[in-house]
N, C-alpha and C positions, 0 to 999 in steps of 0.2 A: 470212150470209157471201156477199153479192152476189158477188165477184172468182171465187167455184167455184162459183155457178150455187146457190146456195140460195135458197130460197125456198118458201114453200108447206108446210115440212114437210119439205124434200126438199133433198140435200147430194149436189154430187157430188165433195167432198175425200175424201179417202182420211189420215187419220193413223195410222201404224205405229209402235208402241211399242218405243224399243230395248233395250237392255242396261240395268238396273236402272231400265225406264221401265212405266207400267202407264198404258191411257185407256180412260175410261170415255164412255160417252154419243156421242149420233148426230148431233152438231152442231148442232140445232136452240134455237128461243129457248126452248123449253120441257126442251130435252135437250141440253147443250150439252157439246163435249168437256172432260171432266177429266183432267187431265196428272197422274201420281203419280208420283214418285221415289223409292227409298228404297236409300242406299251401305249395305251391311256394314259394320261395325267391322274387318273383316279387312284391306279395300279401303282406309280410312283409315288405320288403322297402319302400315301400308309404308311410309307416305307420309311418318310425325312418326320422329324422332329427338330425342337428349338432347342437348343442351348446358350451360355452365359452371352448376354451383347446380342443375340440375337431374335430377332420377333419373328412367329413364322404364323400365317395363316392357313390351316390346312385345307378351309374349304375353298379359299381361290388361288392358293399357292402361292402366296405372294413370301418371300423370304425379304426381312430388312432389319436393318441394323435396330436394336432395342435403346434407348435413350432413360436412363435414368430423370426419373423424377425428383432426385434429391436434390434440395434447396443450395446453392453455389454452381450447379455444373452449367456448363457456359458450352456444351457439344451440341449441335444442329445441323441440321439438314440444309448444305446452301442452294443457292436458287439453281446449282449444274445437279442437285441429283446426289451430292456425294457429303461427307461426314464433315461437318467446320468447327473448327477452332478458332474464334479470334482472338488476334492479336492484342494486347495491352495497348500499343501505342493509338492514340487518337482515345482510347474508350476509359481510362480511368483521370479520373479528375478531383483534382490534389487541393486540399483544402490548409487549415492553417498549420504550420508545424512538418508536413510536407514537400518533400521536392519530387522530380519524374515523375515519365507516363509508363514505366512499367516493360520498357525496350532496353535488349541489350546493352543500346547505348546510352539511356537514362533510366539505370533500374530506379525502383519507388525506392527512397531514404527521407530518412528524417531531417527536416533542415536545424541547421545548429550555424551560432554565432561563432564566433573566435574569441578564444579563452583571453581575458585579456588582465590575467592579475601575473606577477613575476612570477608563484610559485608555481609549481608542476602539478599540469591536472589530473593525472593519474594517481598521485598521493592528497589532492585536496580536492576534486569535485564529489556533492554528493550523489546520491542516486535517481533512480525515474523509475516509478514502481507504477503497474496496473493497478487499479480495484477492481471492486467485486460488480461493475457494471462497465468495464472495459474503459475507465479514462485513466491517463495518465496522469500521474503525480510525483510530485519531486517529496524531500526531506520533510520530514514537520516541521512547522516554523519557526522558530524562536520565539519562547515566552521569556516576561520580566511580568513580574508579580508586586506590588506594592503594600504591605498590609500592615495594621495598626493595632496594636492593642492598649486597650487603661485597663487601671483598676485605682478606687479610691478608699483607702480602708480607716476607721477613727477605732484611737484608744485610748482607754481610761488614766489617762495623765501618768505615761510610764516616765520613772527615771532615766533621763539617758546616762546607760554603762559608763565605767570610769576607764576601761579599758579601751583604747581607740580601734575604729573599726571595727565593732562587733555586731554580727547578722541581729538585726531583729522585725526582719520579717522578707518571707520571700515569694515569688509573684513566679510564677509556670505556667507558660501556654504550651498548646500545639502547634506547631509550623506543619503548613504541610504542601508539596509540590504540586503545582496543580498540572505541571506534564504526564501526562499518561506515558509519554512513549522515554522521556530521559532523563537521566539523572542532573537538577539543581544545584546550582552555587546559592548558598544562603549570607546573606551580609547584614547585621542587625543593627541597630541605632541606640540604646537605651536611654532613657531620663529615670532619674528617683529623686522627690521633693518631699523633704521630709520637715512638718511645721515643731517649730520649738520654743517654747517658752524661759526664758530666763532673768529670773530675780534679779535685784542689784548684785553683782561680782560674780556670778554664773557663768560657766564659761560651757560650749558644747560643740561637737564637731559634726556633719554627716556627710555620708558619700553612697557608693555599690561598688559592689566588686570585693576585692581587695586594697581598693582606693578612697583616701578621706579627701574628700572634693570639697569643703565649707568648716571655716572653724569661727566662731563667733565669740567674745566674751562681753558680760554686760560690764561697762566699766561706772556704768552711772549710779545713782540711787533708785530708782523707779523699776520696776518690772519692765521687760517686752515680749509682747504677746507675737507671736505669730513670723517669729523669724527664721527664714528661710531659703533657699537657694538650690534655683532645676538644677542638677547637675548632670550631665551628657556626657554620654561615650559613643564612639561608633567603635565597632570591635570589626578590622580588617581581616583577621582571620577565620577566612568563610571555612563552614561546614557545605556536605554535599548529602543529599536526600534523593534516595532511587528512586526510579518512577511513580509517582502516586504517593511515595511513602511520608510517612509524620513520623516528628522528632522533637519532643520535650526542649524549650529552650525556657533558663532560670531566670529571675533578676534577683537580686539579691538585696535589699535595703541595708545601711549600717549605720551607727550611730554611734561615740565615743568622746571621751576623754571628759562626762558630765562633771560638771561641778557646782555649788554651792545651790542643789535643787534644783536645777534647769531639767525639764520632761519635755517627753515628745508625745503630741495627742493626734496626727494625721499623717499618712502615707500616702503619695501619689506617687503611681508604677505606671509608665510610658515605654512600650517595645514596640517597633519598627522592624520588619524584616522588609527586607529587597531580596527576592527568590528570580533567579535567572538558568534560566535555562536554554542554549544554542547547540 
């Protein structure tokens, strides 16, 4: 170390060792200074902290991977010491309605049949909806609704009209769909029996609608009490009812072409609807 006068054996540097420093030897070529270090682990740890994925423990140093607790995580420690993941294959198990174990080569799907009507399933199949507690469900089902209405009404010995056909008396209910989620085909049935009395040569007609469905005349001498005849329609042309919704539907009684004192003293009103809903 020419620069401090060495030579010969002989040094005139001075090195002082400091804080975690230790020197050995007299600076010569034969003795040459050795510099030692050596920090605490105490001295180090103040120093490290933990962050994200990481667990650290400062009073024994221990630094390791942090493992969330949140319910799904499937990360652990394998038996080498190091961070695992398993695989899907072997570990998920497929119940009904499922196919695959969750491997590349068998991802998890749904199992399905083959469509097997002519028309195309992308313009005719319906859908597969969740609820509100994770099961699957297809369309609503299709309803058909059957329902019946009477009514029996008496009156004080009317003449029946001369004119054919003419309302005298008329019967309204409510229909109403009992689908919640779609709109109804309605198709109704009706009956109207209307009773009539007719003197000798009395003659009287009754029907609904705008139709005289019964024409009767008395050709005898004697009175007849209580002549009469259901008269039936089924009307093919369905109305349609939004979901849930009600809709006034009429019957109409009629009575026509009286003569010679023939009255009418009883009404019976029969409505049938068939409510269909797909």
């Amino acid at each position: 170390m020419a620069r401090c006068g060495c030579g010969g054996g002989l040094c005139n540097c001075t090195v002082q060792a400091g804080d975690n420093v230790t020197v050995s030897g007299s600076g010569s070529d034969a003795n040459p200074y050795v510099i030692s270090s050596e920090i605490p682990c105490a001295t180090v740890r103040a120093c490290l902290s933990a962050g994200d994925g990481i667990d650290y423990d400062a009073a024994s140093g221990v630094i390791s991977a942090l493992l969330s607790g949140q319910a799904g995580n499937n990360v652990s420690i394998g038996p080498d010491g190091g961070l695992l993941v398993p695989t899907a294959g072997g570990a998920v198990l497929t119940g009904c309605g499922l196919n695959g174990d969750g491997t590349g080569s068998s991802p998890l799907e749904a199992a399905t049949g083959a469509w097997p009507y002519p028309c195309p399933v992308d313009a005719n199949a319906g859908g597969v909806y969740c609820d509100s507690n994770g099961i699957l469900r297809s369309d609503p089902r299709p309803r058909m609704t059957f329902t019946n209405y009477f009514d029996q009404r008496d009156y004080p010995d009317v003449p029946v009209p001369a004119a054919a056909t003419t309302v005298i008396d008329t019967f309204t209910v409510n229909v109403t769909n009992p689908d919640p989620c779609r709109p109804a085909q309605v198709y109704t049935e009706r009956e109207v029996d209307v009773r009539v009395v007719l003197p000798a040569g009395a003659g009287a007609g009754t029907g609904h609608g705008s139709d005289e469905m019964f024409y009767m005349r008395n050709t005898g001498t004697g009175t007849i009490t209580g002549v009469h005849a259901q008269a039936t329609k089924f009307l093919p042309e369905a109305f349609t009812l939004g979901p849930g919704a009600t809709a006034p539907v009429t019957l109409n009684a009629t009575a026509g072409r009286g003569s010679g004192g023939a009255y009418y003293y009883l009404v019976n009103f029969v409505l049938r609807a068939l409510i269909i809903s797909l």
